[in-house]
TIROMAR-115203 format. One record per atom (N, C-alpha, C): residue number from 1; residue in three letters; chain; atom name; x, y, z. Coordinates in Angstrom, 1 decimal, decimal comma. Each point is the difference from the previous one (the first is absolute). Layout:
<atoms>
<zalo = NUM doro = ala lumke = A nuse = CA u = X v = Y w = Z>
...
</atoms>
This chain:
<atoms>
<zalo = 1 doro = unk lumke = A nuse = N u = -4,3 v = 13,3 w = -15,5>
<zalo = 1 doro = unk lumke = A nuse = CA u = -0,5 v = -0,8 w = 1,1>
<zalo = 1 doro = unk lumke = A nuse = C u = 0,9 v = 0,1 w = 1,2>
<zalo = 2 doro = unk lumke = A nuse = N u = -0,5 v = 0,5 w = 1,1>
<zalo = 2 doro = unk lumke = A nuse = CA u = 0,9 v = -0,2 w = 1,3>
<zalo = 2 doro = unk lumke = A nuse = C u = -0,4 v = -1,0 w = 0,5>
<zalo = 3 doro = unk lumke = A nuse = N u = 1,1 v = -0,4 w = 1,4>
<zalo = 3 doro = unk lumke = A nuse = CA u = 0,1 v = -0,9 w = 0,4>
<zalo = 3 doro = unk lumke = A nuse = C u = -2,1 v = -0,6 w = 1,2>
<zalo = 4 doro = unk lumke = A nuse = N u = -0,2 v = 1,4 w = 0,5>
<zalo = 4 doro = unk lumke = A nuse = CA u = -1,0 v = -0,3 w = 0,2>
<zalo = 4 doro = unk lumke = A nuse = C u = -0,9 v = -0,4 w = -0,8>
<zalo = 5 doro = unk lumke = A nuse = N u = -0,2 v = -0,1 w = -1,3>
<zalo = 5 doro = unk lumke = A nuse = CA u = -0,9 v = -0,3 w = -1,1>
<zalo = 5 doro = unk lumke = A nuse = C u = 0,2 v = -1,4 w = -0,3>
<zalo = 6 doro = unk lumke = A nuse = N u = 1,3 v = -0,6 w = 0,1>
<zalo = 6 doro = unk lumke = A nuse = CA u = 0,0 v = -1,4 w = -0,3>
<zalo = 6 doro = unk lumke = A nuse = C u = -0,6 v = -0,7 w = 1,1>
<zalo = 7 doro = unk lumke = A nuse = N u = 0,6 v = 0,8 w = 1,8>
<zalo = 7 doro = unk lumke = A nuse = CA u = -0,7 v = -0,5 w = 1,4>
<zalo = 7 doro = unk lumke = A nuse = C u = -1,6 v = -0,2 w = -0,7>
<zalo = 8 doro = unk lumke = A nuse = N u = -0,7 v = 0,8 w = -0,3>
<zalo = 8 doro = unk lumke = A nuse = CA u = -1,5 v = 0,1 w = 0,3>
<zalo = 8 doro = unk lumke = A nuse = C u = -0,3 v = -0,8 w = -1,1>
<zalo = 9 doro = unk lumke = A nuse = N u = 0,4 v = -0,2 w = -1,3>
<zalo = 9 doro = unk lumke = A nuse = CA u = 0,0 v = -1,0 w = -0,8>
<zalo = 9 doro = unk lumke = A nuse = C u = 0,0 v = -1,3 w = 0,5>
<zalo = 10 doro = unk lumke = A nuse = N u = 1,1 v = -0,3 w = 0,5>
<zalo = 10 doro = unk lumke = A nuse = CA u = -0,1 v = -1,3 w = 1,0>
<zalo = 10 doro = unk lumke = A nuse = C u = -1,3 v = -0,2 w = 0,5>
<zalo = 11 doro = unk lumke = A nuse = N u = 0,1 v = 0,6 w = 1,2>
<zalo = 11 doro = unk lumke = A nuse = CA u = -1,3 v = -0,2 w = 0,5>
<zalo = 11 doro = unk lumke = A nuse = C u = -1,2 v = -0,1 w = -0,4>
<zalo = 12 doro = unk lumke = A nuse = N u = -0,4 v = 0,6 w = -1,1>
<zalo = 12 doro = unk lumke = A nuse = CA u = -1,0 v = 0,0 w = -0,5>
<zalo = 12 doro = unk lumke = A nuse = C u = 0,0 v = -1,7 w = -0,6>
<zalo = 13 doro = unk lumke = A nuse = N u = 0,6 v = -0,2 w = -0,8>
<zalo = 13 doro = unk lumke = A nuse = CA u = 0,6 v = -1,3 w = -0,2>
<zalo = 13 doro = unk lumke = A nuse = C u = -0,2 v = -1,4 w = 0,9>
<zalo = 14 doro = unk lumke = A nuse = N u = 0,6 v = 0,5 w = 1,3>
<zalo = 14 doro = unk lumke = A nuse = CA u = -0,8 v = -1,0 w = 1,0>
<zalo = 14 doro = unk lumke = A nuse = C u = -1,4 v = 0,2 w = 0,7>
<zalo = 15 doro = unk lumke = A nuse = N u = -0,5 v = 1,1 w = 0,2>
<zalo = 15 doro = unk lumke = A nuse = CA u = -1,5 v = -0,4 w = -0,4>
<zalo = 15 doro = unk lumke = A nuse = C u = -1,0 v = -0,8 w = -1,0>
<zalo = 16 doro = unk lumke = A nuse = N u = 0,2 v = 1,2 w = -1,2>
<zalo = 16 doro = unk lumke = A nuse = CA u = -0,5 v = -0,9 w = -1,0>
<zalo = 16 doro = unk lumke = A nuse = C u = 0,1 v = -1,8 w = 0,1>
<zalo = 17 doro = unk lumke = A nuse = N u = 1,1 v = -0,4 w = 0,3>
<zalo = 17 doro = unk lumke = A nuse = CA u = 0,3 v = -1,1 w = -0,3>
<zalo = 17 doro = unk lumke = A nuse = C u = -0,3 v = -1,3 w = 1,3>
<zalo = 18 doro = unk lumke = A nuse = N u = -0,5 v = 1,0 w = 1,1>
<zalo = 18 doro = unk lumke = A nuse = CA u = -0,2 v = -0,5 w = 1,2>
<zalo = 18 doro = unk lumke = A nuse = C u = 1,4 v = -1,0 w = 0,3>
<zalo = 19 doro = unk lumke = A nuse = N u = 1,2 v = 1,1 w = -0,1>
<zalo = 19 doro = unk lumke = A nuse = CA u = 1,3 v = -0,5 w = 0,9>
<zalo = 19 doro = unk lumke = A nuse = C u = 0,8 v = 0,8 w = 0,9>
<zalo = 20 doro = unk lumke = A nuse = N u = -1,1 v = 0,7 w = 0,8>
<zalo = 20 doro = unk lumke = A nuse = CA u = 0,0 v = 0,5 w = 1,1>
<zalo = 20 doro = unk lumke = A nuse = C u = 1,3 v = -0,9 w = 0,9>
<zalo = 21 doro = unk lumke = A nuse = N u = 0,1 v = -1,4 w = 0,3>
<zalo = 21 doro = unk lumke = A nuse = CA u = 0,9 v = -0,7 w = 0,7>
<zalo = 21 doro = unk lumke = A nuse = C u = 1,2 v = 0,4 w = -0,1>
<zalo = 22 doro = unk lumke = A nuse = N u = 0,2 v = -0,4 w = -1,4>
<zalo = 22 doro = unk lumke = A nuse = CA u = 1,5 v = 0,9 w = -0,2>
<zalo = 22 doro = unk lumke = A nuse = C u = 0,6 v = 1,4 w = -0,2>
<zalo = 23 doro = unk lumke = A nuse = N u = -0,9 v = 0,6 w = 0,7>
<zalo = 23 doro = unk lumke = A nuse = CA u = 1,1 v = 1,5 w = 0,4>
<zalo = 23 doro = unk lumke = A nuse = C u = 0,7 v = 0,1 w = 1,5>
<zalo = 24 doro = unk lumke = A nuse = N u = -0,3 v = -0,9 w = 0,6>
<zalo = 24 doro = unk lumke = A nuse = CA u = 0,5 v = -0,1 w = 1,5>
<zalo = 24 doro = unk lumke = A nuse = C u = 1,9 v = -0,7 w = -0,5>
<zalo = 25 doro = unk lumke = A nuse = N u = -0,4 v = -1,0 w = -1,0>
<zalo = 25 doro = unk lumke = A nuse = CA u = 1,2 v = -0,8 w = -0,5>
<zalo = 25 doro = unk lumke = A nuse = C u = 1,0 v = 1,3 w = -0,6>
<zalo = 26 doro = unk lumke = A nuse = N u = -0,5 v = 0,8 w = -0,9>
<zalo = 26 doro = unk lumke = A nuse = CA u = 0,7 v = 0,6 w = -1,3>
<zalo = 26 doro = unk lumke = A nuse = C u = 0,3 v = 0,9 w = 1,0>
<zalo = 27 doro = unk lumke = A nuse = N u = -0,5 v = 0,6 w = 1,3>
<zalo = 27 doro = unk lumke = A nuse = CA u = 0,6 v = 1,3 w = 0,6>
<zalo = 27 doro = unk lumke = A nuse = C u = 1,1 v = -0,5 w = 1,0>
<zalo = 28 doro = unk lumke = A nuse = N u = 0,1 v = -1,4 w = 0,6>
<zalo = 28 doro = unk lumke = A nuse = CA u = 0,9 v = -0,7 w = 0,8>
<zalo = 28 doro = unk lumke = A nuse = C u = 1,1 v = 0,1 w = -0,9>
<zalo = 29 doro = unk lumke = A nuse = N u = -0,3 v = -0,6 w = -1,5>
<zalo = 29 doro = unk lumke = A nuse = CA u = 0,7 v = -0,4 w = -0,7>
<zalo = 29 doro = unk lumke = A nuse = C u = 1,2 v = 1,6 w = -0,4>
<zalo = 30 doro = unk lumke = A nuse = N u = -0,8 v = 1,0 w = 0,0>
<zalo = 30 doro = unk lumke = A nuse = CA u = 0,8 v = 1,3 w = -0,5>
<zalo = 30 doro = unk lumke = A nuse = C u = 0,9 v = 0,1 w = 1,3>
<zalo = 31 doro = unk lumke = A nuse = N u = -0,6 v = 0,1 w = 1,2>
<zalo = 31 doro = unk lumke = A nuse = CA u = 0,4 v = 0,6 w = 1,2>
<zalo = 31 doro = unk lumke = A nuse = C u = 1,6 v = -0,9 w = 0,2>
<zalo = 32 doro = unk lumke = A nuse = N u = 0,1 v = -1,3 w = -0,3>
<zalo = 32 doro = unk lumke = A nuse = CA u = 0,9 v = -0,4 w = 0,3>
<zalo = 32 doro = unk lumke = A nuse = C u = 1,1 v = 0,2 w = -1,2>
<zalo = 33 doro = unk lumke = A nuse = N u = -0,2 v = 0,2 w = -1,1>
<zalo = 33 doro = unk lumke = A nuse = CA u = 0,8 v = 0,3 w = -1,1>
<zalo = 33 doro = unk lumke = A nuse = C u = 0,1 v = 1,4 w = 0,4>
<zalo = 34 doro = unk lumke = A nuse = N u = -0,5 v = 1,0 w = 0,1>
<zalo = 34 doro = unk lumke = A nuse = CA u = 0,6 v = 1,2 w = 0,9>
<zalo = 34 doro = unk lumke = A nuse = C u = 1,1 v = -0,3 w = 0,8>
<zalo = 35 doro = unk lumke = A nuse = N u = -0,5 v = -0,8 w = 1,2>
<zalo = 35 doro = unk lumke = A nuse = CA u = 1,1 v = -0,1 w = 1,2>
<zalo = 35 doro = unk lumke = A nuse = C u = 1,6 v = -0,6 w = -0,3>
<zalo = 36 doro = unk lumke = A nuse = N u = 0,0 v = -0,4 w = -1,2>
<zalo = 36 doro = unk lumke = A nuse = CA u = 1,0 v = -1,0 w = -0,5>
<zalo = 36 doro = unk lumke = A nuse = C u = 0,8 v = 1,3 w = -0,9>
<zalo = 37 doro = unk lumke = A nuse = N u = -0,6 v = 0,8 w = -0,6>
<zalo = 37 doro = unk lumke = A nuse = CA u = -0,1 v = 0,7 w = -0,7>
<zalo = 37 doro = unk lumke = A nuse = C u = 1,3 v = 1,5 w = 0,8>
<zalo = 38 doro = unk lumke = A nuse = N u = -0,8 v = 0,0 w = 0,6>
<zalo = 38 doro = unk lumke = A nuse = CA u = 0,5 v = 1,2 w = 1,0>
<zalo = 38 doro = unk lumke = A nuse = C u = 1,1 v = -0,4 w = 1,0>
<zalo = 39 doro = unk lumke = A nuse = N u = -0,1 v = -1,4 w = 0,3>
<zalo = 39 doro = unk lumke = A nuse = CA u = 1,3 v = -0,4 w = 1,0>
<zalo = 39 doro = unk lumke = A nuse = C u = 0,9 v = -0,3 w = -0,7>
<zalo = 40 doro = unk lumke = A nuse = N u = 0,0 v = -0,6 w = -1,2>
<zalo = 40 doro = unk lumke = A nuse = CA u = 1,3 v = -0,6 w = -0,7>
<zalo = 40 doro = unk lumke = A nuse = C u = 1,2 v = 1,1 w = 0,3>
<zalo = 41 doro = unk lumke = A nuse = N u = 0,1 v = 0,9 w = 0,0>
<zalo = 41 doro = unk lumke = A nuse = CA u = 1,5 v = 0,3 w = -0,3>
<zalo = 41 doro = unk lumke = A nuse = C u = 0,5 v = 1,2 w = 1,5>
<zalo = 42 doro = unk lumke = A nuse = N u = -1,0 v = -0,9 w = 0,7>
<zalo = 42 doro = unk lumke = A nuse = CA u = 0,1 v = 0,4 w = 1,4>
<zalo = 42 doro = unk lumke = A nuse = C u = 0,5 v = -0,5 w = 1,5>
<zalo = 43 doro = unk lumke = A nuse = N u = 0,4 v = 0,4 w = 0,7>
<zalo = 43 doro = unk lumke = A nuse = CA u = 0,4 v = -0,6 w = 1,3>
<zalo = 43 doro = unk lumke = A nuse = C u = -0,8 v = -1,2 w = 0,7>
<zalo = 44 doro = unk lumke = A nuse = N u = -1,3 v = 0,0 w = -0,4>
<zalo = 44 doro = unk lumke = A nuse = CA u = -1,2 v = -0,4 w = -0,1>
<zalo = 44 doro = unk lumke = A nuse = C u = 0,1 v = -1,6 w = -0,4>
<zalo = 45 doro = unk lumke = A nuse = N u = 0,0 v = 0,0 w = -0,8>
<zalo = 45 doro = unk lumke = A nuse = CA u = 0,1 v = -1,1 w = -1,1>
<zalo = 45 doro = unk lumke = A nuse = C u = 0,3 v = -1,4 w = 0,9>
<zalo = 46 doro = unk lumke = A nuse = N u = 1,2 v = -0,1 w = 1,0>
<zalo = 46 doro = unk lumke = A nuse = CA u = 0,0 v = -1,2 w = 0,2>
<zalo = 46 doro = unk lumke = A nuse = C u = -0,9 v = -0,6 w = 1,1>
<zalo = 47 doro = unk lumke = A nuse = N u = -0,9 v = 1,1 w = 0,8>
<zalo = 47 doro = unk lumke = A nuse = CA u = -0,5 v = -0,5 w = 0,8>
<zalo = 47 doro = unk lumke = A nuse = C u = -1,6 v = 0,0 w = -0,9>
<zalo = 48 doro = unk lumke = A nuse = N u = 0,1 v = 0,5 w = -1,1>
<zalo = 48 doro = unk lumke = A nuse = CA u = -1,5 v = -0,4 w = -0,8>
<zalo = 48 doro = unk lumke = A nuse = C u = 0,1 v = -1,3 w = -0,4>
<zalo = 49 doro = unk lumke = A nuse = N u = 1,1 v = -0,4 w = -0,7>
<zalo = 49 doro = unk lumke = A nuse = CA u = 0,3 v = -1,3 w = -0,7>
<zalo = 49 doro = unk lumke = A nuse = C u = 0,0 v = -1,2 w = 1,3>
<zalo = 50 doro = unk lumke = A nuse = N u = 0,3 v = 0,6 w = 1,3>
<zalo = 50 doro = unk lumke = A nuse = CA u = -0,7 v = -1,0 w = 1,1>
<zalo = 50 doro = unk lumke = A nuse = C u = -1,2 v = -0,6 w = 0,0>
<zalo = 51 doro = unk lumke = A nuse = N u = -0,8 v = 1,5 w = 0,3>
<zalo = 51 doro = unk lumke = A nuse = CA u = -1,2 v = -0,9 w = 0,1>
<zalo = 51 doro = unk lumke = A nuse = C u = -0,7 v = -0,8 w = -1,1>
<zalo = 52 doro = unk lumke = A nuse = N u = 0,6 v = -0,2 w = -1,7>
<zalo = 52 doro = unk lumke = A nuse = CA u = -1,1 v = -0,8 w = -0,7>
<zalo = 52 doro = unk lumke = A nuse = C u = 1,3 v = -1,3 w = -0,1>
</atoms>
């Protein structure tokens, strides 16, 4: 199983289930654990830890 297969899994998942609302949340949710993800051990980092 690759990673796209669990993506489309998902999704299918929130149709079926009509929870469509929550993929706006789950993809915020990834994007910012990325950003945290990627700045940590960076120059970055203390002006990220600003803004939250």
């Amino acid at each position: 199983m690759g990673k796209l297969s669990i993506i489309k899994e998902f999704w299918d998942f929130l149709k079926i289930r009509k929870k469509i609302w929550l993929a706006p949340i789950v993809i915020v949710l990834l994007l910012l654990g990325l950003i945290i993800v990627a700045t940590s051990n960076t120059a970055l980092a203390p002006f990220i830890y600003a803004l939250f």
